[in-house]
The first five atom37 places (N, CA, C, CB, O) and aatype in JSON, in Angstrom:
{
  "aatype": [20, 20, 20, 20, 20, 20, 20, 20, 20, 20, 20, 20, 20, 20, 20, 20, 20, 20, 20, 20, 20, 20, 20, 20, 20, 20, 20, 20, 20, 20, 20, 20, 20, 20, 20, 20, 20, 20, 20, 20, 20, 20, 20, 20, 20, 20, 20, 20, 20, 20, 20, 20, 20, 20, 20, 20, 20, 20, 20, 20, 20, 20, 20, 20, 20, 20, 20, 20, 20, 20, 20, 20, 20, 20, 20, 20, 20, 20, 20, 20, 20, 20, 20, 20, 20, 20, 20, 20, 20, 20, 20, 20, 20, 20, 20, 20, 20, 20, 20, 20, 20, 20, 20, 20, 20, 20, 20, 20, 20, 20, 20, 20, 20, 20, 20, 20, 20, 20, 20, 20, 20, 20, 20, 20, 20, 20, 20, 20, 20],
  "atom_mask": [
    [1, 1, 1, 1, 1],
    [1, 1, 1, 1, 1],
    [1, 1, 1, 1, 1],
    [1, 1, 1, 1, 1],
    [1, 1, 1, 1, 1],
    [1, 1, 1, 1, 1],
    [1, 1, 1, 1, 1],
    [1, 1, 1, 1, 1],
    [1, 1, 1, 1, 1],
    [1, 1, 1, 1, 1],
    [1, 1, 1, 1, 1],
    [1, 1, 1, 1, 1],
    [1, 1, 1, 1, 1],
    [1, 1, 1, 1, 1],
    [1, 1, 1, 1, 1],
    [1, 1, 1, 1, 1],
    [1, 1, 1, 1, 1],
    [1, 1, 1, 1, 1],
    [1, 1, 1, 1, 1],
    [1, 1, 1, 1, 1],
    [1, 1, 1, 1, 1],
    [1, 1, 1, 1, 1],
    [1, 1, 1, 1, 1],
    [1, 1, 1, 1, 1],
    [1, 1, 1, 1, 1],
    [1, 1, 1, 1, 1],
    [1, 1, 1, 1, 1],
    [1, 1, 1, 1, 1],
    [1, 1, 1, 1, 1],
    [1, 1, 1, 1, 1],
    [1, 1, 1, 1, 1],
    [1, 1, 1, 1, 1],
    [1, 1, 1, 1, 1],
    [1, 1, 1, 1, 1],
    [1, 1, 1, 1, 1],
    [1, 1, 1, 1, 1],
    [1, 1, 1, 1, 1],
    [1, 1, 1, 1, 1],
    [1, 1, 1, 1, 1],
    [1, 1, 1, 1, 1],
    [1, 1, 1, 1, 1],
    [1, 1, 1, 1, 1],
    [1, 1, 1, 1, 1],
    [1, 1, 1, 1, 1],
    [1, 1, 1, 1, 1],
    [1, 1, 1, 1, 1],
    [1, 1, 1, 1, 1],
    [1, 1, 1, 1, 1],
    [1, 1, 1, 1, 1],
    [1, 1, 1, 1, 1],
    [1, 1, 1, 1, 1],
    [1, 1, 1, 1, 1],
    [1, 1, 1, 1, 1],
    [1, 1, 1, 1, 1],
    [1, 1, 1, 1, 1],
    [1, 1, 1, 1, 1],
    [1, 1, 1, 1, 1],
    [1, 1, 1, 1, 1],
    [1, 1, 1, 1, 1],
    [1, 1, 1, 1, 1],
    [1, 1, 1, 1, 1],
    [1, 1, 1, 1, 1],
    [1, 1, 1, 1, 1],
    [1, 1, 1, 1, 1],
    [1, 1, 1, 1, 1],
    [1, 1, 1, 1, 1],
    [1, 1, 1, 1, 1],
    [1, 1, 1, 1, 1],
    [1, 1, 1, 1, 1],
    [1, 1, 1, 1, 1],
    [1, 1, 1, 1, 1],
    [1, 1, 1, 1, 1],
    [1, 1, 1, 1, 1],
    [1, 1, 1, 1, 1],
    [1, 1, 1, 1, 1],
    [1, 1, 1, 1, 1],
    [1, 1, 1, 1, 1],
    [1, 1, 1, 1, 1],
    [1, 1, 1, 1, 1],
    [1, 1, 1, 1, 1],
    [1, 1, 1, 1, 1],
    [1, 1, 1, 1, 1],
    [1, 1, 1, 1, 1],
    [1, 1, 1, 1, 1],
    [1, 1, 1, 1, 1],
    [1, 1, 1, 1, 1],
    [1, 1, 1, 1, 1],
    [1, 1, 1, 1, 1],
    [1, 1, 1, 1, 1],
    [1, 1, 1, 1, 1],
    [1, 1, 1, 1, 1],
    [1, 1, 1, 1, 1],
    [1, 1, 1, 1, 1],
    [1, 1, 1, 1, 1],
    [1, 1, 1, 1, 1],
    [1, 1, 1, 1, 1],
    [1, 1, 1, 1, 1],
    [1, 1, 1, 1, 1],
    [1, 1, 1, 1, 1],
    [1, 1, 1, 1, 1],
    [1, 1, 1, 1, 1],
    [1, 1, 1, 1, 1],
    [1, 1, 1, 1, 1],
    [1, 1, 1, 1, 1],
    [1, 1, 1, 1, 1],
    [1, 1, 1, 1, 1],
    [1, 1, 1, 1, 1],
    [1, 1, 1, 1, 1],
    [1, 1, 1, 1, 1],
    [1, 1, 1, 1, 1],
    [1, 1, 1, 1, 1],
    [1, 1, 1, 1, 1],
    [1, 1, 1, 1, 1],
    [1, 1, 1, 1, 1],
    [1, 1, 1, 1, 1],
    [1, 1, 1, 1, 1],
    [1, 1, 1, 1, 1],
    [1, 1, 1, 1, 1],
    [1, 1, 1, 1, 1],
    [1, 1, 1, 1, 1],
    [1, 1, 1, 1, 1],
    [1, 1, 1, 1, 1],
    [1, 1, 1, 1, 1],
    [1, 1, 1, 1, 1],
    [1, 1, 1, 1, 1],
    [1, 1, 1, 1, 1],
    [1, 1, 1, 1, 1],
    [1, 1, 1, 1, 1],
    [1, 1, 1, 1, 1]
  ],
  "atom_positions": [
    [[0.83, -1.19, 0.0], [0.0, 0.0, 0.0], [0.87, 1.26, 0.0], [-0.94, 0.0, 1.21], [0.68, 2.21, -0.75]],
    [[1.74, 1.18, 0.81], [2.89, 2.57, 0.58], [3.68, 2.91, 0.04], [3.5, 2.92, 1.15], [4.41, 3.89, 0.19]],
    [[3.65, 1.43, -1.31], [4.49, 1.8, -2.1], [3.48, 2.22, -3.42], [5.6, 0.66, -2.27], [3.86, 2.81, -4.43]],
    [[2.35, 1.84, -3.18], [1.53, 2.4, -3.82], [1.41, 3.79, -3.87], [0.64, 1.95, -3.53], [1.83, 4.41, -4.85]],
    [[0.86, 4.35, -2.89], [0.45, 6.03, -2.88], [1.93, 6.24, -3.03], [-0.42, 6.91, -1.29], [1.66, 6.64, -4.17]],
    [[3.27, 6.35, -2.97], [4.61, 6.81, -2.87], [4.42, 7.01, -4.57], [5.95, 5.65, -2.1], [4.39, 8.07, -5.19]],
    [[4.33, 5.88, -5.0], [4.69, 5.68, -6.9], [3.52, 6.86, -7.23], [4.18, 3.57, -7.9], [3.71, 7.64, -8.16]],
    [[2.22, 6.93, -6.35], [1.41, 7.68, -6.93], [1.81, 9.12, -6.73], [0.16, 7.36, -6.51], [1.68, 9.98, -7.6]],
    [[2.22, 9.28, -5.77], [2.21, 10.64, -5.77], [3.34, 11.35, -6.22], [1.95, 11.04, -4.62], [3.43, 12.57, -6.32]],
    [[4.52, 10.16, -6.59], [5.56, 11.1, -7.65], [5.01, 11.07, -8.9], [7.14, 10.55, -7.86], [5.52, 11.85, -9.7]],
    [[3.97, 10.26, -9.35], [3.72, 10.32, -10.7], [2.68, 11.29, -11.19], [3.4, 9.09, -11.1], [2.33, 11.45, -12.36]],
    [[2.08, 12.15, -9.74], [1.36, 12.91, -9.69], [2.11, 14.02, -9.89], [0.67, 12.8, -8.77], [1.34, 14.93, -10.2]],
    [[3.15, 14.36, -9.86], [3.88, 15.55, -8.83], [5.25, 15.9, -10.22], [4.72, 14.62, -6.7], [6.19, 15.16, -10.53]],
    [[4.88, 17.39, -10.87], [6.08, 17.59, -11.6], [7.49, 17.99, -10.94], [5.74, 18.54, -12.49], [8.09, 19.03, -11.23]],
    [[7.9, 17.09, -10.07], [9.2, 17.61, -8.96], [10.12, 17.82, -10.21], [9.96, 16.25, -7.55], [9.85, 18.14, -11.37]],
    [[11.3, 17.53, -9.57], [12.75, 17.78, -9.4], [13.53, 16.96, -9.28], [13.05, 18.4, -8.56], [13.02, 16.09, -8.56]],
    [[14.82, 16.6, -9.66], [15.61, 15.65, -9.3], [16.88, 16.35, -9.43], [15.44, 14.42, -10.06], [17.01, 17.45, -9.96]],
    [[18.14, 15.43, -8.74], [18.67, 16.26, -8.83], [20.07, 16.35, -10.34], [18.95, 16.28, -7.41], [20.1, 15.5, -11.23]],
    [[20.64, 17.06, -10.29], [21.89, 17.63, -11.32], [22.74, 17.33, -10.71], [22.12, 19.06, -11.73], [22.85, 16.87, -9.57]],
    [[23.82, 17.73, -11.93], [25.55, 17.68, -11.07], [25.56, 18.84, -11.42], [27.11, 16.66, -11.56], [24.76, 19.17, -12.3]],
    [[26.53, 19.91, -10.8], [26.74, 21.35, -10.78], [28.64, 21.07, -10.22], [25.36, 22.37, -9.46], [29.32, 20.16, -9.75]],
    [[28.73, 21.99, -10.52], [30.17, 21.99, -10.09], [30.75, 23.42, -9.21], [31.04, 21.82, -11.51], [30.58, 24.56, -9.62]],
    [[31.42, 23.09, -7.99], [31.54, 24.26, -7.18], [32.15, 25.34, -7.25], [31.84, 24.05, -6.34], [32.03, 26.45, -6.74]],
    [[33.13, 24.65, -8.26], [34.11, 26.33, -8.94], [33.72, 26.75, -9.87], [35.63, 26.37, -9.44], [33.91, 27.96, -9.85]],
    [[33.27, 26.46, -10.69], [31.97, 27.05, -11.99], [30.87, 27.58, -11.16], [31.14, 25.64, -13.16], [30.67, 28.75, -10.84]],
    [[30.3, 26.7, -10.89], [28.68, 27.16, -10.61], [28.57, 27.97, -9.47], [27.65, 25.94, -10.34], [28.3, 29.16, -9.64]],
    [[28.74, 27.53, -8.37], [28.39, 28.2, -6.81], [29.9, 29.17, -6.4], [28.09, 26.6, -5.37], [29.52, 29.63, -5.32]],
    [[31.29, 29.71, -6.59], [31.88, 29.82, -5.69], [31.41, 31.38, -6.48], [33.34, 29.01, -5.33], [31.4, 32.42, -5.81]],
    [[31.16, 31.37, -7.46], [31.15, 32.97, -7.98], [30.16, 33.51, -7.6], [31.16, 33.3, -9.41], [30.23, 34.73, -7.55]],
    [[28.68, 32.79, -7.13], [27.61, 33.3, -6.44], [27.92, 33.69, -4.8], [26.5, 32.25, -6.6], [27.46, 34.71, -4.29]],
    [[28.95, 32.5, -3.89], [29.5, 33.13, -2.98], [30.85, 33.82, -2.55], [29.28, 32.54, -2.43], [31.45, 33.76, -1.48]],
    [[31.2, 34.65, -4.01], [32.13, 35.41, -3.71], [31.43, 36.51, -3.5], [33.14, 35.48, -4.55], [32.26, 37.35, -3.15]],
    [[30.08, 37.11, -3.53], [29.47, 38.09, -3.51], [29.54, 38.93, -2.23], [28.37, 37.73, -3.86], [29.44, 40.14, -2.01]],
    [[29.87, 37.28, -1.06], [29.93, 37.56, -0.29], [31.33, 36.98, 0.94], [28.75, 37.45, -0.26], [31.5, 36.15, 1.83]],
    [[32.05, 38.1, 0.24], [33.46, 37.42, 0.69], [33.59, 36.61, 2.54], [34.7, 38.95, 0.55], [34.15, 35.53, 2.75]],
    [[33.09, 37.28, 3.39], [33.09, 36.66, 4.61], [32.71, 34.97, 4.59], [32.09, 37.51, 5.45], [33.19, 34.13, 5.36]],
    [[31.82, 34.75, 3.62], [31.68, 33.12, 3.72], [32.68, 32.53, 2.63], [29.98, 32.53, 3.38], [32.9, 31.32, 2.71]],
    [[33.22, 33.13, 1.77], [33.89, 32.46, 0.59], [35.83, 32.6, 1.92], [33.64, 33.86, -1.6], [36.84, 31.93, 1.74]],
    [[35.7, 33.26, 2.61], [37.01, 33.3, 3.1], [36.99, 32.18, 4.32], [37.42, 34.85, 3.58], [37.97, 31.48, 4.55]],
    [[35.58, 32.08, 5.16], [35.25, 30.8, 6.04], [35.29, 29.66, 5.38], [33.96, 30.79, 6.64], [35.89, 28.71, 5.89]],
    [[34.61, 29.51, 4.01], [34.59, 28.07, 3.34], [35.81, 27.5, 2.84], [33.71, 28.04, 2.19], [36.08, 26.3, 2.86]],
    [[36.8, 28.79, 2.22], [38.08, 28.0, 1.35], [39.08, 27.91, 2.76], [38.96, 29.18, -0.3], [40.12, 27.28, 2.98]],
    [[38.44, 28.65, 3.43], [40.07, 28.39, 4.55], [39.06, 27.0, 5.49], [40.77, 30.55, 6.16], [40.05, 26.27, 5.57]],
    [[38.2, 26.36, 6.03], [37.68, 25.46, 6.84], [37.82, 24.45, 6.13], [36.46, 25.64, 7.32], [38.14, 23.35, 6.57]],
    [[37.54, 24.79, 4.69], [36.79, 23.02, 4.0], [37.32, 23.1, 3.25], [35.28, 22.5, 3.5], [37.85, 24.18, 2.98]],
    [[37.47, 22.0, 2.5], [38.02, 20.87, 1.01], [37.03, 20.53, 0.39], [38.74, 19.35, 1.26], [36.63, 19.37, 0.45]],
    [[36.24, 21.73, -0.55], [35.37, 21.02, -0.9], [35.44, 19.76, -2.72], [34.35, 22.24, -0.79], [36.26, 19.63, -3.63]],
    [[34.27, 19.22, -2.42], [35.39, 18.25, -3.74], [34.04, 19.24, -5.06], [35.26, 15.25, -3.65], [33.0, 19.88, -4.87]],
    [[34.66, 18.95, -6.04], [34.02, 20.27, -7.33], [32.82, 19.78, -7.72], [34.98, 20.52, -8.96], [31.99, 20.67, -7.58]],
    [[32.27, 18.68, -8.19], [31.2, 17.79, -8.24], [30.31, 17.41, -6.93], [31.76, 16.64, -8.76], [30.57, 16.8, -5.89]],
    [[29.0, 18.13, -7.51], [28.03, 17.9, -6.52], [26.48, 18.1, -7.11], [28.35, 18.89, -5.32], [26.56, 18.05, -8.34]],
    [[25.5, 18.25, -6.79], [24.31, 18.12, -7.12], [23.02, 19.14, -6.24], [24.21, 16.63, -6.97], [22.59, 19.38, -5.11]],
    [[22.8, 19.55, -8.01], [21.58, 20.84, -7.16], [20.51, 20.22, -7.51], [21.42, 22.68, -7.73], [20.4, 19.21, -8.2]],
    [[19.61, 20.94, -6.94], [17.83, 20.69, -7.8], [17.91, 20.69, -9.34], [16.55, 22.2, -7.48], [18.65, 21.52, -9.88]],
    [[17.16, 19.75, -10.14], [17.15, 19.77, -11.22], [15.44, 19.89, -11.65], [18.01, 18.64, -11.64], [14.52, 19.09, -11.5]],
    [[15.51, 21.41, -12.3], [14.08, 21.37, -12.74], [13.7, 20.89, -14.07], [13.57, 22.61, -12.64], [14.28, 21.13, -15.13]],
    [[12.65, 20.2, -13.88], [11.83, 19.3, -14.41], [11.28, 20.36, -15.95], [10.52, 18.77, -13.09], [10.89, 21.52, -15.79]],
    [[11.36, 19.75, -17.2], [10.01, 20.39, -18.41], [8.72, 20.48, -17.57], [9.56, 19.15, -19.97], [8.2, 21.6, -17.51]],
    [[8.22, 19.61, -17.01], [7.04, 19.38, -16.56], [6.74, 20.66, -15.92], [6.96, 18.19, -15.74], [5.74, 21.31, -16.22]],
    [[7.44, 20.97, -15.19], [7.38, 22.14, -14.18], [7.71, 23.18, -14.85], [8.25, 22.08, -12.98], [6.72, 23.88, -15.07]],
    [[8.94, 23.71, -15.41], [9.27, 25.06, -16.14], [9.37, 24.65, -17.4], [10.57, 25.86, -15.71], [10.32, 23.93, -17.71]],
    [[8.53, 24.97, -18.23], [9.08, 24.05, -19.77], [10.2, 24.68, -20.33], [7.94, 24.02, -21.14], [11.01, 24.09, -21.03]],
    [[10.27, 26.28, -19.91], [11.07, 26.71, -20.55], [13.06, 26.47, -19.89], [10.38, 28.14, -20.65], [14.15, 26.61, -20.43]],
    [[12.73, 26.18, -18.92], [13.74, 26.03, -17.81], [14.46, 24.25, -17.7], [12.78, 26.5, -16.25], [15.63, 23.89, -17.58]],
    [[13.73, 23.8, -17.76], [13.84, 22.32, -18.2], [15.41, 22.0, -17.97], [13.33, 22.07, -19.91], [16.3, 22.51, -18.66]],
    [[15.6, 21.21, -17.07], [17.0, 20.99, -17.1], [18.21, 21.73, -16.51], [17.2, 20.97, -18.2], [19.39, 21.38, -16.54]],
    [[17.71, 22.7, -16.02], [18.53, 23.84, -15.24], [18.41, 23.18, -13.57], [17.65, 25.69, -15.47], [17.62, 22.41, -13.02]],
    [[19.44, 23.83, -13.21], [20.08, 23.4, -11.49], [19.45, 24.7, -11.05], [22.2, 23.26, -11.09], [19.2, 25.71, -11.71]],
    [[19.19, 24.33, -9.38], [18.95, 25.57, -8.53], [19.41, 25.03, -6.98], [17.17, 26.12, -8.63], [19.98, 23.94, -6.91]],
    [[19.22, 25.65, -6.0], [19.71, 25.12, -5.27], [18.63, 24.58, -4.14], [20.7, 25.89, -4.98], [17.45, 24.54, -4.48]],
    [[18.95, 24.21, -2.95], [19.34, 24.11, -2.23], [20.96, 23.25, -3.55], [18.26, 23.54, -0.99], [20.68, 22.79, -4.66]],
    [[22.34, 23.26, -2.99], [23.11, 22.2, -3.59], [23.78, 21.88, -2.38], [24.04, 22.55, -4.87], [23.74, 22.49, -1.31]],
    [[24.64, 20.5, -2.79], [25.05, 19.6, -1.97], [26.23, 19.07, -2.26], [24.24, 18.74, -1.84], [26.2, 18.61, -3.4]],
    [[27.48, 18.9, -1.62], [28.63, 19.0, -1.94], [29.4, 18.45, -0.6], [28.89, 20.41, -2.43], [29.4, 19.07, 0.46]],
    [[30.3, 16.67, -0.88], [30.78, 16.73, 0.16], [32.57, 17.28, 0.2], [30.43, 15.4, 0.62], [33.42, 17.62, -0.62]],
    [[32.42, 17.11, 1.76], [33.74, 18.21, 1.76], [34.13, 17.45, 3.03], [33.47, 20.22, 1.91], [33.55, 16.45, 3.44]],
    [[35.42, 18.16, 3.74], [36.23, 18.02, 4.2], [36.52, 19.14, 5.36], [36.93, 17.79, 3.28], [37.15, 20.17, 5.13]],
    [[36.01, 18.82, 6.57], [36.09, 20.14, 7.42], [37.56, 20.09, 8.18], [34.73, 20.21, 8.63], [37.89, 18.96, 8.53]],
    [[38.54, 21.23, 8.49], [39.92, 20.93, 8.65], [39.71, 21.56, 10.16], [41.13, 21.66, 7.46], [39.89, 22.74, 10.48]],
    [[39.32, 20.57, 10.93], [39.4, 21.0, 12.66], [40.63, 20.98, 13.05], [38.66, 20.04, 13.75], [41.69, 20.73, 12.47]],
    [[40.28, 21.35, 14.46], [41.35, 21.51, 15.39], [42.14, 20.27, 15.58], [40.84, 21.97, 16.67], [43.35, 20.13, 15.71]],
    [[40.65, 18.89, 15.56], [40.96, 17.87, 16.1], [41.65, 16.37, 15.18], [39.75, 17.71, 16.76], [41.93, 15.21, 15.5]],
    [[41.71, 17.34, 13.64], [41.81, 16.62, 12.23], [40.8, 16.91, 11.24], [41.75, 15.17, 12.36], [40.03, 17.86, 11.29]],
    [[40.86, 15.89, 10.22], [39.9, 16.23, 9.04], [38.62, 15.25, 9.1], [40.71, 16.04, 7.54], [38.73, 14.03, 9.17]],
    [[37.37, 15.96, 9.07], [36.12, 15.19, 9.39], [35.7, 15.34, 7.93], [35.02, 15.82, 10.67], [35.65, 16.41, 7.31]],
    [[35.36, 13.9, 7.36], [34.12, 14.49, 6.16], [33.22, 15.11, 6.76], [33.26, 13.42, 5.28], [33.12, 14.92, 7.98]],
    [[32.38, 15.97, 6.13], [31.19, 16.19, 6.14], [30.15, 16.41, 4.7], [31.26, 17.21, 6.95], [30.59, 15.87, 3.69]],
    [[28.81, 17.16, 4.54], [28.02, 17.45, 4.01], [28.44, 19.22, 4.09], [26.79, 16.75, 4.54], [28.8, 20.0, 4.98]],
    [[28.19, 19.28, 2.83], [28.21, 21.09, 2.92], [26.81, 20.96, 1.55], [30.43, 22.25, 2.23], [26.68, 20.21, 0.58]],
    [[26.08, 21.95, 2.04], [24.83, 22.6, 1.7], [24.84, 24.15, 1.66], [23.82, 22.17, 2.65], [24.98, 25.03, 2.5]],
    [[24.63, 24.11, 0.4], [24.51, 25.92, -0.46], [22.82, 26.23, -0.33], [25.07, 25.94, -2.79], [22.06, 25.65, -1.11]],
    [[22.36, 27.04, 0.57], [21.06, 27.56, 0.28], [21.07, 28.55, -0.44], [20.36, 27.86, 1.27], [21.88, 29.45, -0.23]],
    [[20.12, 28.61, -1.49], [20.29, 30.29, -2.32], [18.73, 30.51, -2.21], [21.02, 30.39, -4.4], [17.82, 29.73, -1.96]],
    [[18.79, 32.39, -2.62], [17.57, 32.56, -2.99], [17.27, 32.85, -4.16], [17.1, 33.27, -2.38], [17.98, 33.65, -4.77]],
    [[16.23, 32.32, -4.71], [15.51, 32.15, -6.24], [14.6, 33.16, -6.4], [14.68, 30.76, -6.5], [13.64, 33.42, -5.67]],
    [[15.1, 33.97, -7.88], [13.91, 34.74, -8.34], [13.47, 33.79, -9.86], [14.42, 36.62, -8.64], [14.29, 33.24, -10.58]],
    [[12.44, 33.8, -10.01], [12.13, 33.6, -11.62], [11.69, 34.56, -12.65], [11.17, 32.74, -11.74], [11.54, 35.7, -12.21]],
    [[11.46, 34.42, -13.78], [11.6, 35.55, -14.5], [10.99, 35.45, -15.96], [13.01, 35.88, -14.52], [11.5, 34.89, -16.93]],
    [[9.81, 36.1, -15.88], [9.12, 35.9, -17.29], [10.1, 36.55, -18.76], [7.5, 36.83, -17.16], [11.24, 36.97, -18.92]],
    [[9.1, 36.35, -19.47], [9.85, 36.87, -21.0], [10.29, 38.28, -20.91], [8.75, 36.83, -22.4], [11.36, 38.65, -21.39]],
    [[9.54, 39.0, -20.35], [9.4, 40.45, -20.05], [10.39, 41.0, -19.41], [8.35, 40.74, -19.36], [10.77, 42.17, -19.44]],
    [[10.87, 39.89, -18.68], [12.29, 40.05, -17.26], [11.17, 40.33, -16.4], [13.85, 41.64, -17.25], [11.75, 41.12, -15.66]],
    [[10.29, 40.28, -16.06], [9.14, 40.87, -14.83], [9.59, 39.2, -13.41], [6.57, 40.82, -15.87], [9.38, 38.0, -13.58]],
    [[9.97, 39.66, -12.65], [9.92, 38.62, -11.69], [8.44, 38.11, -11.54], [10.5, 39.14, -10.34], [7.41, 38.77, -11.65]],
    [[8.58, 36.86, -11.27], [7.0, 35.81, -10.81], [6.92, 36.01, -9.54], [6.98, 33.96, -10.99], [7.7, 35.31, -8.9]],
    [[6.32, 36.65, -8.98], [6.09, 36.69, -7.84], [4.86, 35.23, -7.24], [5.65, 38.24, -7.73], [5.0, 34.32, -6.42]],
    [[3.64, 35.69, -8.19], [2.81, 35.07, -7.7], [2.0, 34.26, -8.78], [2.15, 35.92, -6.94], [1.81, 34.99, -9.75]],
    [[1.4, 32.88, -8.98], [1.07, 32.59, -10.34], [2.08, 31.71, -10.65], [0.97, 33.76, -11.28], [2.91, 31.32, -9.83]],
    [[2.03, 31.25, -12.27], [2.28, 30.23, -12.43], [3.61, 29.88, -13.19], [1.29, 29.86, -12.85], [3.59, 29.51, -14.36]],
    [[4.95, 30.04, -12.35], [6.05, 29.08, -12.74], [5.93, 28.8, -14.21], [5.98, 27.71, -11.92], [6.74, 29.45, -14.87]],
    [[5.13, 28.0, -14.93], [5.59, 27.5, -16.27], [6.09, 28.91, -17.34], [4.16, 26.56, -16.96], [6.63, 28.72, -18.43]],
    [[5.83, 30.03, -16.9], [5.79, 31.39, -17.92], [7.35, 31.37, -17.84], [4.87, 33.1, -17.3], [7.93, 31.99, -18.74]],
    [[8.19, 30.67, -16.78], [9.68, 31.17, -16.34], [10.4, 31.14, -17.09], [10.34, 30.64, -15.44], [10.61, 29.98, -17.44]],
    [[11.41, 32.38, -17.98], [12.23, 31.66, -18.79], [13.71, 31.31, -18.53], [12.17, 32.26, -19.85], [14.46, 30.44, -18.98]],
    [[13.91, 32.66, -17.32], [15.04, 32.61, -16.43], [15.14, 33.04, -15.06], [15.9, 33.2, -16.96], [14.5, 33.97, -14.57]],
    [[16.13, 32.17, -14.37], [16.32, 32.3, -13.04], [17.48, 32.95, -12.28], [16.23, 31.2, -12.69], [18.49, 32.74, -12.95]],
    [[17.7, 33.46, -11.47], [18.65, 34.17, -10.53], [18.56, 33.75, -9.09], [18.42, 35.64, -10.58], [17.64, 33.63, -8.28]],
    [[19.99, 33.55, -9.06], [20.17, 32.81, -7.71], [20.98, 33.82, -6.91], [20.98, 31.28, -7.83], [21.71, 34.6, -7.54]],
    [[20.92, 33.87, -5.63], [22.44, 34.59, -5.32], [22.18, 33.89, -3.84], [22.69, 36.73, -5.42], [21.08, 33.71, -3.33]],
    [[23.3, 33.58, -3.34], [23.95, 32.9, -2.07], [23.07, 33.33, -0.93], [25.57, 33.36, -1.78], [22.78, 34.52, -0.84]],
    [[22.56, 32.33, 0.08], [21.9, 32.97, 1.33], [23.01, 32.53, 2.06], [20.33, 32.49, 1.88], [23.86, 33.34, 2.42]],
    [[23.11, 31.03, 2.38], [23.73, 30.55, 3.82], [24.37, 28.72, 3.37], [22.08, 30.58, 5.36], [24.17, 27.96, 2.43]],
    [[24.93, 28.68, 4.24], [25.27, 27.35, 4.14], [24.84, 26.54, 5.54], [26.85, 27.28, 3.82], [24.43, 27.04, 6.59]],
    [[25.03, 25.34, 5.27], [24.72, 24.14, 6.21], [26.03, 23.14, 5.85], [23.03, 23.35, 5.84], [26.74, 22.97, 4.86]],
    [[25.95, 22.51, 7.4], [27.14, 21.29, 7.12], [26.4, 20.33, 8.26], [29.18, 21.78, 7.55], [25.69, 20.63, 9.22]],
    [[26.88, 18.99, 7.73], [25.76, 18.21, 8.32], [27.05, 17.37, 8.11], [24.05, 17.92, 7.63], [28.13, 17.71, 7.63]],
    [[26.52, 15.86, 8.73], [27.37, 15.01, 8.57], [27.52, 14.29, 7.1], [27.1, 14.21, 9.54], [26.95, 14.86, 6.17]],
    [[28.03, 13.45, 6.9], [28.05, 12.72, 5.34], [26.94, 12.54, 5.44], [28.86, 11.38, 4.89], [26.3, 12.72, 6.47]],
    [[26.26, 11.96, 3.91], [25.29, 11.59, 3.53], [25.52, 9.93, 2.63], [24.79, 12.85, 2.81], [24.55, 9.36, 2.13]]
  ]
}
């Protein structure tokens, strides 16, 4: 039965899956914006360049189809006091979308999106995954 409603409700549901993105291309130039975390991250962690953002779906943005966003996910290497711990490092950003017009979507319906803008909120570190 729960694998029932589970199959149903992704087959219901235009999600997301995820991408590979890469951290020195994709994300370090969104958090150089903000040098205080780009000077905490390269001096604490090792991060490795391959990792994985949200991958949006045709279903969902037709025009967007195939594009990364974040939350992304990237493991790394935290350089303690006590030695080197893997961990999980997590890029939160915030998302605008953006009709033909350039008019941000505020409210309404996603599929009009033709482009997106991300810029760096915060990070998370968690243990491996």
């Amino acid at each position: 039965m729960l694998i029932a409603l589970s199959a149903l409700f992704w087959a219901a549901t235009p999600v997301w899956a995820d991408g590979t993105v890469s951290f020195e291309t994709d994300i370090l130039p969104m958090i150089r914006a903000r040098p205080e975390f780009e000077k905490f991250l390269l001096g604490t962690l090792k991060v490795t360049d391959a990792g994985s953002g949200t991958r949006i779906s045709e279903q969902a943005m037709p025009h967007l189809g195939g594009a990364r966003m974040g939350p992304y996910e990237f493991r790394a290497t935290w350089h303690s006091s006590n030695g080197d711990v893997p961990v999980t490092l997590i890029i939160d950003t915030n998302t605008k979308f953006f009709d033909r017009a350039g008019r941000e979507i505020r409210n309404g319906s996603l599929k009009q999106a033709v482009s997106v803008k991300e810029t760096f909120d915060s990070i998370e570190i968690e243990q491996p995954r």
